[in-house]
N, C-alpha and C positions, 0 to 999 in steps of 0.2 A: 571235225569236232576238236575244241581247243582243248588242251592237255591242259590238267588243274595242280596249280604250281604249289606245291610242298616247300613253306618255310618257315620252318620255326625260330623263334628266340630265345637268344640265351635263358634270359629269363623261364621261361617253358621247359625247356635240358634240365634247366637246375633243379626244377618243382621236381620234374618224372626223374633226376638222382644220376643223370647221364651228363658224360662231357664228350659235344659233337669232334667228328676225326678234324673239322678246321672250322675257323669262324670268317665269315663272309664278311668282309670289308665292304660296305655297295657304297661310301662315300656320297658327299653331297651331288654330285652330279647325276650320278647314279640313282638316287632316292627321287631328285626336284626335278630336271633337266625334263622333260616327254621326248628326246630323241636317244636319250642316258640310258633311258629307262628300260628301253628295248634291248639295250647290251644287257643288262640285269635281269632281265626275264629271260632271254637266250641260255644266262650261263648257268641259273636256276634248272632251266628244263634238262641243261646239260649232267649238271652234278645228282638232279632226280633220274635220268636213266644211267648214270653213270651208278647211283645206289652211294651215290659220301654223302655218310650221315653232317649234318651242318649245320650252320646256323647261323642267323646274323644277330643283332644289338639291337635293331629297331629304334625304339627312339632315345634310349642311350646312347645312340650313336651321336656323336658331334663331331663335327667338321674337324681334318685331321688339324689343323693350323697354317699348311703349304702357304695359302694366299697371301695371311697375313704376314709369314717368316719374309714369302718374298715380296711383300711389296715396303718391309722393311720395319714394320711392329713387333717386335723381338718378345715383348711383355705379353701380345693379345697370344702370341703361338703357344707361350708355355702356358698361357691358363688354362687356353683351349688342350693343348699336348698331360696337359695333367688330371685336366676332369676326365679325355679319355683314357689315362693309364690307370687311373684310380677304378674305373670300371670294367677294363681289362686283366686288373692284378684279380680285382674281386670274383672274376668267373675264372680265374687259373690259364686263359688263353697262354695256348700255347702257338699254334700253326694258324696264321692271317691269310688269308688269302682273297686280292680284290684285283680289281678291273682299273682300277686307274692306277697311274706310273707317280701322279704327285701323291697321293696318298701312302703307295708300295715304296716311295722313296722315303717317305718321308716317317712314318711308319717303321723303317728296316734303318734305317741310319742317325735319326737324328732322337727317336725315344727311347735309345738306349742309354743318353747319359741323364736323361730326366728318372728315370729307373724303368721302363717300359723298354722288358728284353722278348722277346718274340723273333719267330722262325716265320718272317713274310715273306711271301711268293706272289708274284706275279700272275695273274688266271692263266697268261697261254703257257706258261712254265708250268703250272700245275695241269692243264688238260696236257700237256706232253708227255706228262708223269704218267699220268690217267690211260695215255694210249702205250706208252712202252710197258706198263705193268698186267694190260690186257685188258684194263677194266672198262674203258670209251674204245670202239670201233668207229671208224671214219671212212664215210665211203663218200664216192665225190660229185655225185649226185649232178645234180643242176648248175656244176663249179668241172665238170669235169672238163678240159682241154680249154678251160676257159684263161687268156692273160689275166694277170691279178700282178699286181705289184703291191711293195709295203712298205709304207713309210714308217719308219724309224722315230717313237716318242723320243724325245730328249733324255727323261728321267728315264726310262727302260731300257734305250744302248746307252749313250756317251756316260752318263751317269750310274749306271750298273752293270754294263756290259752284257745285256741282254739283248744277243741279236738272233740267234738259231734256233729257239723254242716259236718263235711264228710262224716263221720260214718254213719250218720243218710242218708244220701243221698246214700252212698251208700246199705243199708239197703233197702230202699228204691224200689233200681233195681233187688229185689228180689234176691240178692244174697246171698252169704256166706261168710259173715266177718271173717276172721281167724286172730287174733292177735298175731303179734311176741312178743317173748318171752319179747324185750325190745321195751317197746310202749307207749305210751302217755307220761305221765310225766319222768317215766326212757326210753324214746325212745334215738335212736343212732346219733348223725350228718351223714349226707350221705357224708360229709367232703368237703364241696365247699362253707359253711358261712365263716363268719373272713376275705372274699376277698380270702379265698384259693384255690377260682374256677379258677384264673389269675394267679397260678403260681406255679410254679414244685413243686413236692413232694417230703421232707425233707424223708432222710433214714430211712428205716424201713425195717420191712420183710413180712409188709402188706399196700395197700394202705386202706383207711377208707373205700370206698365205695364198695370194695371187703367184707369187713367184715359185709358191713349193708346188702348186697346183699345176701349175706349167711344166715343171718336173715329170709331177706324174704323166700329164697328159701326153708329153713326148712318146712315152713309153707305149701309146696305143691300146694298154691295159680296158679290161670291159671294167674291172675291178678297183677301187685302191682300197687297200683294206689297211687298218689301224688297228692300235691296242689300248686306245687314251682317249676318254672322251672328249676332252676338250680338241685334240688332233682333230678327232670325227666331226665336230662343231666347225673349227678355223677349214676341213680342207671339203666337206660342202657345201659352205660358204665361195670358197674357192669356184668349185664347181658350178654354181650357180651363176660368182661373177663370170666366169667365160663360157656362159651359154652352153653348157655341155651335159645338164642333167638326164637327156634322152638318151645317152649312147654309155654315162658312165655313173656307175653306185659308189656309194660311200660305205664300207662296211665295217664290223670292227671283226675282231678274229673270232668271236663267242657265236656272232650270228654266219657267221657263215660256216660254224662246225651244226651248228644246230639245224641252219637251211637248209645244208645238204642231203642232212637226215628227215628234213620233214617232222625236225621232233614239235 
């Protein structure tokens, strides 16, 4: 029987006079994507048995600006970075919390000199929270003894220094962390930051996400597990290019706290 997913909107807190303990960032990926989407129903089921009261924006939500800041539209970011602060001031947000690293960055660093100041976290930083303060239990289910390797979003290590809230979760599901050769701070782009996820690949004799894929696959991991969708997009693609969808999943961190539990 499928578990029926509790989410309400800001909108909806505000009518019944409540402000939820964070507000769920689910970004455009998140919302459009049907591979996204599954990381945002995961982390849903997780924060409903975890009991955080939440909430997302719904269709006040617009796209944070990432894409356009980097593909170099400085004008379309801050229209976009202003319609969402202006709807952020209005609901009093305090504490963000979303699933992608372009949004958590961009979001935590760059709308605070537009006036958009907030307390954003990262989800596997917040399910870390979630399990050190008692409130999410992680058992390791169908992940137990299994290799899992992680590859490192761009925006989440090199750019925020967020490397041990995954790690540790997935440690966690009693698994076996196996680390590629290039990880944490020397980790690879899975080649879809910069806005290069929206547009053809410049000549080469390799694409990027072939070469991080190879990475992981060294590793003989059953698993590679990510925290960014667009990572999850470029490295089962990967996957796919070198024939290895039978023996290796693509996962992000949200579903495989969730799989374990059967939630």
């Amino acid at each position: 029987m499928s578990e029926v997913l509790n989410v309400p909107t800001m909108a909806e807190m505000l009518a019944q006079g409540k402000q939820p303990e964070i507000l769920f960032w689910v970004g455009c990926a998140g919302s459009f994507d049907d591979r996204a989407k599954r990381i945002t129903k995961a982390l849903v089921k997780i924060l409903n048995r975890a009991n955080v009261e939440f909430a997302v924006l719904g269709i006040e939500e617009s796209c944070s600006g990432d894409p356009a800041k980097r593909a170099g539209n400085e004008f379309l970011f801050q229209m976009q970075a202003m319609l969402n602060i202006e709807v952020l001031n209005a609901y009093e947000a305090k504490k963000i919390v979303t699933a992608c690293p372009h949004c958590f960055n961009t979001l935590k660093n760059e709308y605070p000199e537009l006036g958009g100041k907030y307390e954003v976290v990262h989800h596997t930083e917040f399910l870390k929270s979630l399990l050190d303060s008692g409130r999410l239990t992680i058992e390791g289910g169908q992940f137990k003894g299994k290799k899992i390797t992680f590859h490192d979003p761009c925006y989440l290590g090199r750019a925020n220094n967020v490397y041990e809230a995954p790690r540790e979760l997935i440690q966690k599901l009693d698994a076996e962390l196996v680390e590629m050769k290039r990880s944490k701070a020397n980790g690879l782009c899975c080649g879809a930051g910069g806005a290069q996820m929206f547009k053809d690949a410049e000549k080469g004799n390799k694409e990027i996400n072939v070469e991080r894929t190879e990475d992981a696959l060294e590793t003989n991991s059953k698993i590679i597990a990510t925290g960014c969708p667009f990572c999850n997009t470029m490295m089962t693609d990967g996957v796919k290019f070198k024939e290895s969808e039978a023996n290796v999943k693509v996962m992000d961190i949200a579903e495989l706290i969730a799989n374990a539990q059967d939630l």
